[in-house]
C-alpha positions as CSV (number, residue, x, y, z in Angstrom):
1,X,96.6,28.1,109.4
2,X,94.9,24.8,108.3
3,X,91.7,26.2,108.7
4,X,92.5,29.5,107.4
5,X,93.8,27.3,104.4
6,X,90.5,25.2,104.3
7,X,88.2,28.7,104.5
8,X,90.1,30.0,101.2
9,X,90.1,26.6,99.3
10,X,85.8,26.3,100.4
11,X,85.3,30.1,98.8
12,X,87.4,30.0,96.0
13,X,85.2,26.8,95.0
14,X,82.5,28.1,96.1
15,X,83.2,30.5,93.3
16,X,83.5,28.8,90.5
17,X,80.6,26.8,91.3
18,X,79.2,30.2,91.5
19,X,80.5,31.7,88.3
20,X,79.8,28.4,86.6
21,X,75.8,28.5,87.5
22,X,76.0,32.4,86.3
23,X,76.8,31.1,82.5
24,X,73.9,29.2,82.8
25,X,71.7,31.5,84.1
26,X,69.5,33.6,81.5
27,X,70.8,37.5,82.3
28,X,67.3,38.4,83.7
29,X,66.5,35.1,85.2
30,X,65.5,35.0,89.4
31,X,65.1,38.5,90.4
32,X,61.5,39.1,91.0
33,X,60.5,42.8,91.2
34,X,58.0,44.0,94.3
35,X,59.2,40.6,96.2
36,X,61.5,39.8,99.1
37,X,65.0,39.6,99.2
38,X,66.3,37.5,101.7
39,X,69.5,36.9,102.5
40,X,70.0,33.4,104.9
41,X,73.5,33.1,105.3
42,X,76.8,34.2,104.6
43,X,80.9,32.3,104.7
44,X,83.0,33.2,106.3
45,X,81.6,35.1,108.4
46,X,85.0,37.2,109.6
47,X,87.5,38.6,107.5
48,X,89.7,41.6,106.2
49,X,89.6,43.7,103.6
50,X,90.1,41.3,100.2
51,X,87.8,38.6,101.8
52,X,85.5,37.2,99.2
53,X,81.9,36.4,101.0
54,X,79.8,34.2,99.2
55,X,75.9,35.4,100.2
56,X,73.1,32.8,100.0
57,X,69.4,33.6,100.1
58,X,66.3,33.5,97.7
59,X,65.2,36.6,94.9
60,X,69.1,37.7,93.7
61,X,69.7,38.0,90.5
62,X,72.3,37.0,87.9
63,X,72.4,40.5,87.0
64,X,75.6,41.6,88.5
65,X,75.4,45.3,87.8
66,X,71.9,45.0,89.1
67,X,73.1,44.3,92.5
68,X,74.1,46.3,95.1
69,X,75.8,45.0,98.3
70,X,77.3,47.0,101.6
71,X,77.9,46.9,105.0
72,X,77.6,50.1,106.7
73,X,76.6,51.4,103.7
74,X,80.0,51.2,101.9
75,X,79.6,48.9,98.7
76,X,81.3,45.8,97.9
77,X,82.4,44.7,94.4
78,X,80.1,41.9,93.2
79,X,82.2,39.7,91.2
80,X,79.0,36.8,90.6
81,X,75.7,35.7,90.9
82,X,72.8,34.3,90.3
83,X,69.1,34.0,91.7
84,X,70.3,32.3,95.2
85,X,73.8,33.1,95.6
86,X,76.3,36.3,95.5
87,X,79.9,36.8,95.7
88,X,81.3,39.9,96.9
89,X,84.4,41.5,97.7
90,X,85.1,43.6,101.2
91,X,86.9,46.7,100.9
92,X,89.2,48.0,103.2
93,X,88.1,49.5,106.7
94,X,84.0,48.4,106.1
95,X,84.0,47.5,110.1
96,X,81.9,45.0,111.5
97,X,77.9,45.5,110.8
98,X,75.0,43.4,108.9
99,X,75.5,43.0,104.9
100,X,72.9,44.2,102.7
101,X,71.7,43.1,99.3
102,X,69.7,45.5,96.9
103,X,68.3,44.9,93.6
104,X,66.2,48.2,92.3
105,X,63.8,49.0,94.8
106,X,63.9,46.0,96.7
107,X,66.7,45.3,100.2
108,X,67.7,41.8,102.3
109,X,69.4,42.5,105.4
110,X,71.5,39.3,106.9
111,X,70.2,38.1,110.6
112,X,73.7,38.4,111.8
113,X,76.8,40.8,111.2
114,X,79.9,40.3,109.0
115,X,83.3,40.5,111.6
116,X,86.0,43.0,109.8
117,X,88.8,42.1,110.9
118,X,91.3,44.9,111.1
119,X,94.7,45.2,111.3
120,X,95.8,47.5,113.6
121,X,99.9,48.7,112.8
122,X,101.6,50.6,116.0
123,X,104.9,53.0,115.3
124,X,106.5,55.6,116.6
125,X,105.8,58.7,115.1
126,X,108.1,60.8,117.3
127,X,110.1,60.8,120.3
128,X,113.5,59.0,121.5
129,X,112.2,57.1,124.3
130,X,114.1,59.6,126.9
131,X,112.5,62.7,128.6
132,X,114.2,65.3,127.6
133,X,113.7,68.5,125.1
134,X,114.4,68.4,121.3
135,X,113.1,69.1,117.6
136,X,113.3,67.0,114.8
137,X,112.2,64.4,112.8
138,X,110.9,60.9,114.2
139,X,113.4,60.1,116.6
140,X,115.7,63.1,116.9
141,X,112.8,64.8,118.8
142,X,112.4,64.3,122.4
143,X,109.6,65.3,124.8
144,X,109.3,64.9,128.6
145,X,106.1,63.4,129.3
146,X,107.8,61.3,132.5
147,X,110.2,63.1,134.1
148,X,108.3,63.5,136.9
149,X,106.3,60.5,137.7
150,X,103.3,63.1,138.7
151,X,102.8,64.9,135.4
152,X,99.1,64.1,134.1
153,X,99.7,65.3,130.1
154,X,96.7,63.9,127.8
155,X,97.2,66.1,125.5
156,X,97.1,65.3,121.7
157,X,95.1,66.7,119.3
158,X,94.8,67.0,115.5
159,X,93.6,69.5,112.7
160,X,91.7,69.0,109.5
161,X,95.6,69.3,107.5
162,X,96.8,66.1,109.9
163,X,98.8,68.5,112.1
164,X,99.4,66.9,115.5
165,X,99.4,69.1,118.6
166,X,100.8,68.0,122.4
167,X,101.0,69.1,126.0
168,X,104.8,68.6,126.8
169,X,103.9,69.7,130.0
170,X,107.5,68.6,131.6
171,X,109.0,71.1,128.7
172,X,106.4,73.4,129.6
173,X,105.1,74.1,126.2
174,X,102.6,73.0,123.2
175,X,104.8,70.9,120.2
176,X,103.7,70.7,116.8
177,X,103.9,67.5,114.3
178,X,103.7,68.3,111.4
179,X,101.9,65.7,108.9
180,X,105.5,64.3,107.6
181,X,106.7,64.0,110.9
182,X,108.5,66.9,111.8
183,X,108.4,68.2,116.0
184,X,108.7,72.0,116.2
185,X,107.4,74.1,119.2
186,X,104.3,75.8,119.0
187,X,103.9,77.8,121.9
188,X,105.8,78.1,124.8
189,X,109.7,78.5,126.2
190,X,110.7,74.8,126.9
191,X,113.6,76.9,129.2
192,X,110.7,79.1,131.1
193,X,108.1,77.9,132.9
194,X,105.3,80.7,133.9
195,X,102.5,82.3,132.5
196,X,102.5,84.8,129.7
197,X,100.3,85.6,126.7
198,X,102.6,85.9,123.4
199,X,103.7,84.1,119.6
200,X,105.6,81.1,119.9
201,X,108.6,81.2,122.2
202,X,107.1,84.2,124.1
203,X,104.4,82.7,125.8
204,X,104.9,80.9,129.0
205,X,103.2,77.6,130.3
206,X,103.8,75.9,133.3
207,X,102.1,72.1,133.1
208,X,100.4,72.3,130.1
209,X,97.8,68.9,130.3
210,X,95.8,69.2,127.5
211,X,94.9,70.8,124.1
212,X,91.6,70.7,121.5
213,X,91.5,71.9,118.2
214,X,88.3,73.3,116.9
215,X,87.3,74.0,113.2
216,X,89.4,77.2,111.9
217,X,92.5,75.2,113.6
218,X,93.2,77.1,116.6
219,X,94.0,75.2,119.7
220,X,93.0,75.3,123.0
221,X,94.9,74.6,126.4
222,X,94.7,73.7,129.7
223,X,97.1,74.6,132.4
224,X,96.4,73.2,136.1
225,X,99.3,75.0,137.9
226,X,98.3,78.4,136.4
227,X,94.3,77.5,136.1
228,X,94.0,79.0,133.0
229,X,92.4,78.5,129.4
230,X,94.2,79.5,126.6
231,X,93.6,80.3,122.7
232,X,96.5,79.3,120.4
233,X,96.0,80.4,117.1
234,X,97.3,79.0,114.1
235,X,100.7,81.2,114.0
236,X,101.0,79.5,117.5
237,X,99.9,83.1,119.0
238,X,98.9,82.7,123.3
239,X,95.7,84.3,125.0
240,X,93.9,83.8,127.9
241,X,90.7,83.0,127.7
242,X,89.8,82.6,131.3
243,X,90.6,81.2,134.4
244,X,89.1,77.7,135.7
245,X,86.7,76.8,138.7
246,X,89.0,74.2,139.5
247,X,92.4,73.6,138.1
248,X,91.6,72.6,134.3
249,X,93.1,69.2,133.6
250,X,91.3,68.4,130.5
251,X,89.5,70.5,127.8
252,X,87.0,69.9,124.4
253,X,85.8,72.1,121.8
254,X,82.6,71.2,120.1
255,X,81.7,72.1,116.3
256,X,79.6,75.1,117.2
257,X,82.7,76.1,119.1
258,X,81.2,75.7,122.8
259,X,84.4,75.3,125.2
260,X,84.0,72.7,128.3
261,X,87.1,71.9,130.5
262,X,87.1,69.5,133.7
263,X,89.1,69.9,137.0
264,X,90.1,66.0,138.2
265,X,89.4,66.5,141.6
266,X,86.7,64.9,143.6
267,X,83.9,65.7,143.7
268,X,84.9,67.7,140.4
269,X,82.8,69.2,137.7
270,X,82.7,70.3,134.2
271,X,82.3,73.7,133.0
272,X,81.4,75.8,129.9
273,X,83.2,79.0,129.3
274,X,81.2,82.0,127.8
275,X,82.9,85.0,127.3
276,X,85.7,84.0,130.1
277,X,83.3,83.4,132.2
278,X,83.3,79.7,133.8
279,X,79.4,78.1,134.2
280,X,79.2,74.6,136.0
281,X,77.1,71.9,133.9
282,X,78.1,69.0,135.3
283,X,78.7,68.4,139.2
284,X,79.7,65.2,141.4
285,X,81.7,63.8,139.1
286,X,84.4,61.6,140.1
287,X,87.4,62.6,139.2
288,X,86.2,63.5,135.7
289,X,89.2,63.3,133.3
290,X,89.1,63.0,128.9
291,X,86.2,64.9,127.2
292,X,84.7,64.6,123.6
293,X,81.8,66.0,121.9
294,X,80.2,64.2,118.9
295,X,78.4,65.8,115.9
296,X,75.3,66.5,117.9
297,X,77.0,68.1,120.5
298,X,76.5,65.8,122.9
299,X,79.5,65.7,125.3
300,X,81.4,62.4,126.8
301,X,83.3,62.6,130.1
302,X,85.6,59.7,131.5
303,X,85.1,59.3,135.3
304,X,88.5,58.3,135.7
305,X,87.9,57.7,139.3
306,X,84.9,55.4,139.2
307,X,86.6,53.4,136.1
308,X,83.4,54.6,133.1
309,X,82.8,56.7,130.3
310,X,79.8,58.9,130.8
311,X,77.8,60.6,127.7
312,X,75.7,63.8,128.5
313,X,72.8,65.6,126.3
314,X,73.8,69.2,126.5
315,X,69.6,70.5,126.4
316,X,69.2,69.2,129.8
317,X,72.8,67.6,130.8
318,X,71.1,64.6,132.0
319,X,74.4,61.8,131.8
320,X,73.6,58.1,130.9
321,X,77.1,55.7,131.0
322,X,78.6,54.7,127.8
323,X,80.5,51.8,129.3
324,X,81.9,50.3,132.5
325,X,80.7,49.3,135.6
326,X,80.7,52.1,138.4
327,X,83.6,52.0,140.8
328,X,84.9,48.0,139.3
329,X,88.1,48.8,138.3
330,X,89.7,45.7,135.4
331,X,90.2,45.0,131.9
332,X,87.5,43.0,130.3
333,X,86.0,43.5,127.2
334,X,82.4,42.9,125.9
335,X,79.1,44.3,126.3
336,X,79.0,48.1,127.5
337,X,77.5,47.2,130.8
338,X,79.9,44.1,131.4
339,X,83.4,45.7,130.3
340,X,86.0,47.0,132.8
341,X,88.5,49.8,132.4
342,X,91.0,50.9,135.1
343,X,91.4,54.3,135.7
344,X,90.2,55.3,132.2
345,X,92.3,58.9,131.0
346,X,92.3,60.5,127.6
347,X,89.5,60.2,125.4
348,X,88.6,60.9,121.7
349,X,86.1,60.1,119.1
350,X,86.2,59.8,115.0
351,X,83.5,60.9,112.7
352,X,81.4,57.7,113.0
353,X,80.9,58.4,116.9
354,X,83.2,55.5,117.8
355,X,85.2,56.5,121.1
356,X,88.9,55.7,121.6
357,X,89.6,55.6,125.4
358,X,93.8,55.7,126.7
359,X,94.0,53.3,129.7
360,X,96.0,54.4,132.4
361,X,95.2,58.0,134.7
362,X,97.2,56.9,137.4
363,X,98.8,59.4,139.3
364,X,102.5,58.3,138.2
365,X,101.2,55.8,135.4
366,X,102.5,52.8,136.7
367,X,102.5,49.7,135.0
368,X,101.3,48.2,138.0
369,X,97.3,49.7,136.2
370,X,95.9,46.8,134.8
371,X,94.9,48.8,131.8
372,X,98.3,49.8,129.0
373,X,95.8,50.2,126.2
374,X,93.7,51.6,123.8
375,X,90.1,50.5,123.8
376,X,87.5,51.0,121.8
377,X,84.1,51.8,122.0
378,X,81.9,51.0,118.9
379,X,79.3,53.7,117.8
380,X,76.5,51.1,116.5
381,X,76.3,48.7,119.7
382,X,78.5,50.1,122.5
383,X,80.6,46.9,122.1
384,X,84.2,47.3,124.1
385,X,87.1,46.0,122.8
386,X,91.1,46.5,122.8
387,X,92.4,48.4,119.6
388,X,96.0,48.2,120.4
389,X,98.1,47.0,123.3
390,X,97.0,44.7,126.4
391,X,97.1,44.9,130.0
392,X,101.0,44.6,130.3
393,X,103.0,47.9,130.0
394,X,105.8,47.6,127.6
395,X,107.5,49.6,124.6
396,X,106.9,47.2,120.9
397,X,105.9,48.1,118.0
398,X,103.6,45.7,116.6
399,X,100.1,44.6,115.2
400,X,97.0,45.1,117.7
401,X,97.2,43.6,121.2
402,X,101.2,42.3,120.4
403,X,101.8,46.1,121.1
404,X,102.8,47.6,123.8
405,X,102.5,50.6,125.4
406,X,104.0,52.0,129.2
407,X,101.1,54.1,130.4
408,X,98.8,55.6,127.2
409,X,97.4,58.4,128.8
410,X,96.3,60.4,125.6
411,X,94.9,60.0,122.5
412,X,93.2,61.4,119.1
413,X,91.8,60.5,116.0
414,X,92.2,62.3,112.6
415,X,89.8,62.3,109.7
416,X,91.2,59.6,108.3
417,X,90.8,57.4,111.0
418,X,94.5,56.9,111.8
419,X,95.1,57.4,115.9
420,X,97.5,58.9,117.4
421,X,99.0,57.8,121.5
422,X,100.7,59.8,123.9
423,X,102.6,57.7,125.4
424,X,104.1,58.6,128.8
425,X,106.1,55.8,130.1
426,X,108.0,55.7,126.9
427,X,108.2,59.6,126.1
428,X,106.7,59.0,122.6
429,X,104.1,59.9,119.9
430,X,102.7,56.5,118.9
431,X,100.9,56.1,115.7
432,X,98.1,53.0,115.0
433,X,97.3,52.6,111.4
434,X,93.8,50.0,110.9
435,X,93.5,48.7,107.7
């Protein structure tokens, strides 16, 4: 706290030293047009949305509404200068990533990158913390992710009007969450289990593992017991699409509206399906597990099995790992090629391309995995780090890494950035809020 205390004392002096030499200044005075801006240095160098950053370099200006400053291309307020220093605000959810100064036609771009520092707030959306079968709001609903130690679910999934859908596979059917909380059933007869096209209550599941969404907001299904793919659309109405190669444990949809689904067996593959008809693209695959496609198309596999996240380019299918370290099974953060996950499971990925990867595909989820969390994958370097919860399973609500989680196995991302956990062990919807 002392040197939290000694940080915000040195800026806010830095400041006024700052405004002080902007009164002096002539309004036009240091800029120099068709010259270099360089930026040298920055303090503090890590921070949260609110932080004030005071810039130093050479060819600024005291020209505040002259001066443009970002990082990642989202602007900061500049609230003083002059022709060697800058003070800026950061804005809320900028990320880490080098700052940038711009004066007309003219850009500095800082050596190293500013550290946002997020905060990360875990809560239970839904569920009671018991497996069982109910609708409601927040609490009074109740799904049955863990009633048998066996069942795989990952899936969570969430439309463009913050809709939440998930695989209650031990209810046998698809729930809905509304975007103000509210469980309902979507598809299937939590009394029935079977297979049956239908609306709502009339269409049968058996172990429903996971769901997509695509565009239009219909969602798609996966059902290892009965091997089949299944279109829901939006007035939760059942059809099979097809039938799987191998028993379909996990599905994606990309934007074009190509549908891939994976069988976790080993070796297992992934698969397009055109027209109901299943076509192999990816073989030996380790017990492949969480897709994702990205903007480009480009689709991402966990290899739960050999402990990595795999990307492939969908014009050849030629793979290249994202991150882990094949067949090291651990939970250590850091470079792509140095970080360890442990039986990696559901995956998802926001609109910036970062990937958000649940920790623990163990057959019965046991906290024994040394991986309870959600990790994250950052777009711009491939830098792995924890987003919420640790290596210990629990159940607490809390900030970041103080959270706990009893064996995440899915996850999603919505266009706000807010992800959403299913989390097994605990029989709940988690929510993570980064600000």
């Amino acid at each position: 706290m002392n040197l939290i205390k000694e940080i915000h004392i040195g800026c806010w002096l830095a400041c006024c030293l700052l405004m002080a030499s902007c009164k002096k200044d002539d309004a036009t005075s240091g800029h120099r047009p068709g010259e270099p801006i360089v930026v040298n240095d920055f303090l503090p160098q890590a921070g949260s949305a609110g932080t004030e950053i005071l810039i130093n370099g050479t060819n600024f200006s005291s020209d505040i509404a002259s001066i443009q400053v970002s990082i990642n291309d989202i602007p900061l307020q500049v609230i003083g200068a002059n022709d060697h220093q800058i003070m800026a605000v950061v804005p809320k959810k900028v990320g880490a990533g080098k700052i940038q100064v711009a004066i007309g036609e003219n850009t500095g771009l800082s050596d190293v990158p500013f550290n946002y520092l997020f905060t990360r707030t875990v809560s239970t959306l839904a569920g009671n913390g018991t497996a069982g079968f109910a609708n409601g709001k927040g609490d009074e609903a109740a799904f049955n992710f863990s009633g048998q130690a066996w069942y795989r679910s990952m899936g969570i999934a969430v439309d463009d009007d913050l809709n939440l859908y998930v695989a209650d596979p031990g209810n046998h059917c698809i729930r809905k969450i509304d975007s103000l909380g509210n469980v309902s059933t979507f598809a299937g007869n939590p009394n029935i289990e079977g297979h049956a096209d239908g609306k709502g209550m009339a269409a049968l599941f058996s172990l429903p593992y996971d769901v997509a969404v695509d565009a239009a907001g219909n969602v798609y299904g996966v059902d290892p017991t009965n091997w089949d793919i299944r279109k829901i659309t939006p007035d939760g109405t059942a059809t099979t699409l097809g039938y799987g190669q191998q028993g379909p444990w996990s599905i994606a949809v990309d934007g074009s509206g190509n549908i891939y689904y994976a069988g976790n067996e080993s070796p297992g593959g992934v698969y397009k399906l055109v027209n109901g008809t299943s076509e192999q693209v990816i073989t030996g695959l380790n017990g492949p597990a969480g897709l994702a496609t990205d903007a480009s198309g480009a689709l991402y596999v966990v290899v739960s099995n050999e402990h990595m996240i795999q990307k492939y380019n969908p014009s050849s299918w030629t793979g290249s790992v994202v991150a882990g370290q094949l067949g090291v099974a651990g939970y250590v953060n850091g470079a792509a090629d140095a970080a360890n996950f442990s039986f990696p499971w559901g995956l998802a990925i926001d609109v910036q391309g970062n990937l958000y990867v649940a920790g623990n595909g163990t057959w019965d989820g046991g906290d024994y995995n040394a991986d309870q969390s959600i990790r994250y994958i950052a777009a711009s370097s491939g830098q792995v780090s924890t987003f919420a919860g640790s290596n210990t399973a629990g159940y607490s609500n809390a900030i970041g890494e103080s959270a706990a989680f009893k064996a995440p196995t899915g996850v999603c991302v919505d266009k706000h950035g807010t992800v959403y956990v299913l989390d097994k062990g605990n029989n709940v919807i988690r929510k993570i809020v980064s600000e």
